[in-house]
N, C-alpha and C positions, 0 to 999 in steps of 0.2 A: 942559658937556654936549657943546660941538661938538667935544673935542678928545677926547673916551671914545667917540664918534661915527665919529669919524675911526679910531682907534687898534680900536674892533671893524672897523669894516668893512676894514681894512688884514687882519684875521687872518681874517677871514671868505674874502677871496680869495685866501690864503694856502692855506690846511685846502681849499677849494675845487679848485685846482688840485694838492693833493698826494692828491686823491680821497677825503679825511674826509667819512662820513655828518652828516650834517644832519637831526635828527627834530624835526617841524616837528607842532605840536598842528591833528589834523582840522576839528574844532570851532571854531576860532579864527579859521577865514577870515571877513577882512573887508576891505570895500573905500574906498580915500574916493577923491575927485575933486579933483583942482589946480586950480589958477585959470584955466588955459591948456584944462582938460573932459578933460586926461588920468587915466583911471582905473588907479587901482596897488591890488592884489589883491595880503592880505597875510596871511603867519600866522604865530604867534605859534612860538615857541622850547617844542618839548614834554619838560617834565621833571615832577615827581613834584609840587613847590613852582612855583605858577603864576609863569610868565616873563614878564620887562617886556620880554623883546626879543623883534623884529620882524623878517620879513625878507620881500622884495616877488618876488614873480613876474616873468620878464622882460616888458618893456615898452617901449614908444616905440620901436619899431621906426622906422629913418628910413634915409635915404642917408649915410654916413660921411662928414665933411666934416675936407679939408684945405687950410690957409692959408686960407679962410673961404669955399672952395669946394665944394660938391658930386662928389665921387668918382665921376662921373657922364660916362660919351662914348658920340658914337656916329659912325663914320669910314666912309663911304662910301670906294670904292676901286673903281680899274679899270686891271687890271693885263693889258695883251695880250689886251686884249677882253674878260675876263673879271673882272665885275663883281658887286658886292656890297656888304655892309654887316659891321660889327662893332657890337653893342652889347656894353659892359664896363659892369657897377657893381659898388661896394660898399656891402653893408649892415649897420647896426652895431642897438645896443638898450640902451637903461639912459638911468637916471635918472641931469641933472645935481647938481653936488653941492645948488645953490639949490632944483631940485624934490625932493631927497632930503628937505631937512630942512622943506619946503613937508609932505612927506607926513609926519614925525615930528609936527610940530606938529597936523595933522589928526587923528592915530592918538590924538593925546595928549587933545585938545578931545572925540573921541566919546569917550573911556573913562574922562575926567577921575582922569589917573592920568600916571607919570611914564614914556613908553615909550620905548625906545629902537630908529629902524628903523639894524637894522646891516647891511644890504646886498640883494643877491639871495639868492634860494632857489638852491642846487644845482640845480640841474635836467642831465639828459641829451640830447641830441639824439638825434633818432627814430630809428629805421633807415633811414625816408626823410624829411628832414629839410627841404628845402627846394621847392616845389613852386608852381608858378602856376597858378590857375584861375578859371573865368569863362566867360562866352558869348561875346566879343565874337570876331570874327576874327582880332585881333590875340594872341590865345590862343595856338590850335593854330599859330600859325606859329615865334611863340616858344618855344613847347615840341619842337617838329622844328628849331629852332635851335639849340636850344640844348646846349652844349657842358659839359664839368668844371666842377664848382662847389663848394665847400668846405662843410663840412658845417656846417649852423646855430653859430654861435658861444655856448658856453655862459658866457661871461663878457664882464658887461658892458663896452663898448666895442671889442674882439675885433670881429673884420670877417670877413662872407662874402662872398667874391670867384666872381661869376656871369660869364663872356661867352656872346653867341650870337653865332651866323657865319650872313648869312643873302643866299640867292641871287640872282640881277639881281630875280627878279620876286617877289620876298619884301621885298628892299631898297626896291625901289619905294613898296608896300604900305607898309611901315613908316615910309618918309621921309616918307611923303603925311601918317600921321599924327600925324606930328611939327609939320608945318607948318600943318597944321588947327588953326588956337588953338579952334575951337569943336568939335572931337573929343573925345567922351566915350569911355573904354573901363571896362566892364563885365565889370573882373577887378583879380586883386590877387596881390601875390607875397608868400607864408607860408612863417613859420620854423615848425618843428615841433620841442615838447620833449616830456620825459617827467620827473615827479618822486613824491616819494613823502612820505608824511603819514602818521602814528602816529593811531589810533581807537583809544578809549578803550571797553571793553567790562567794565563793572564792575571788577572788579579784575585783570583781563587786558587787554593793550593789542595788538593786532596794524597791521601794514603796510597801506598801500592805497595801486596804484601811481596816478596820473593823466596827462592828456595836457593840452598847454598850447600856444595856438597863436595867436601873433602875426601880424596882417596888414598892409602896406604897399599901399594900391589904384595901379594902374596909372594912373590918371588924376596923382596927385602925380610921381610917377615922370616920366611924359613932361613934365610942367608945368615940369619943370627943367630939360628938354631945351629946351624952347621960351623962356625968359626970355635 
């Protein structure tokens, strides 16, 4: 099972990146929980003869970690009196291969049947794709910072690379609440997708598009900064 697991989800991101539709049964969505409280939102493969395969909505939106670091800076700077800040991150989404097969064995215990989850869902990135919001202050300063940023990554592991540039008295603001360990912010950075789901309408079946939308809170974010 783990090597038919392996060898689907290889063709799945395969067809994925060469732009192959995906019709995915409307009806079938269903969700379970990991052990770790992450929920993977899933549906079922739509053909005529009901499908045992699975494929999960993007998820686990985190920080992209490399050599077993956090892809994560932020570099004050004062160059000829003029001063500031850069924050850079990158952020990535998808399920490891141990919570992939965490969620296989879950799909298979509610449906007491043999499923196989083979990957993500195809999905689209929005037309505006990546976006941060929230009340806190530290919001609007970020968003008047912020600078080119790559458009949501439609394949798991794939990275969205963000910076802001931000002024003497913006940098201030933001170092402060860097250094604040007891600073809460009341906001979060969202990918935005879009995908699409075959409905079953008697003996005709038509399209229906959906929106899908991953959040990362600011509070974790800085908490990386701060360790």
């Amino acid at each position: 099972m783990k090597e038919l697991r392996f060898y689907i989800s290889i063709v799945v991101l395969t067809l994925a990146s060469s732009g192959f539709a995906q019709n995915l049964d409307d009806g079938s969505r269903t969700e379970v929980t990991l052990s770790d409280g992450t929920k993977v939102v899933l549906y079922r493969q739509y053909q005529k003869e009901e499908s045992n395969v699975y494929y999960y909505l993007p998820v686990n939106m985190h920080l992209s970690v490399r050599d077993g670091k956090p892809e994560i800076s932020f570099l004050e700077f004062n160059e000829d009196g003029n001063r500031g800040a850069i924050l850079h991150l990158l952020l990535t989404w998808g399920l490891s291969e141990p919570e992939e097969r965490e969620a296989n064995d879950l799909i298979n215990l509610r449906l007491k049947d043999t499923a196989v989850v083979a990957g993500p869902v195809f999905v689209d990135a929005a037309p505006v794709s990546f976006i941060i919001t929230g009340k806190d202050s530290a919001i609007s300063i970020m968003n008047r910072a912020s600078g080119q940023h790559s458009p949501a990554p439609v394949i798991p592991g794939s990275k969205l690379a963000a910076s802001f540039r931000f002024n003497a008295e913006d940098s201030d603001y933001m170092s402060g609440v860097i250094m604040d360990h007891e600073k809460t912010i009341d906001g979060e950075m969202q990918m935005i997708y879009t995908y699409r789901t075959m409905v079953r309408q008697g003996y005709l079946t038509r399209s229906e598009d959906h929106e899908w939308k991953l959040a990362l809170s600011l509070d974790t974010i800085f908490n990386t900064l701060r360790e």
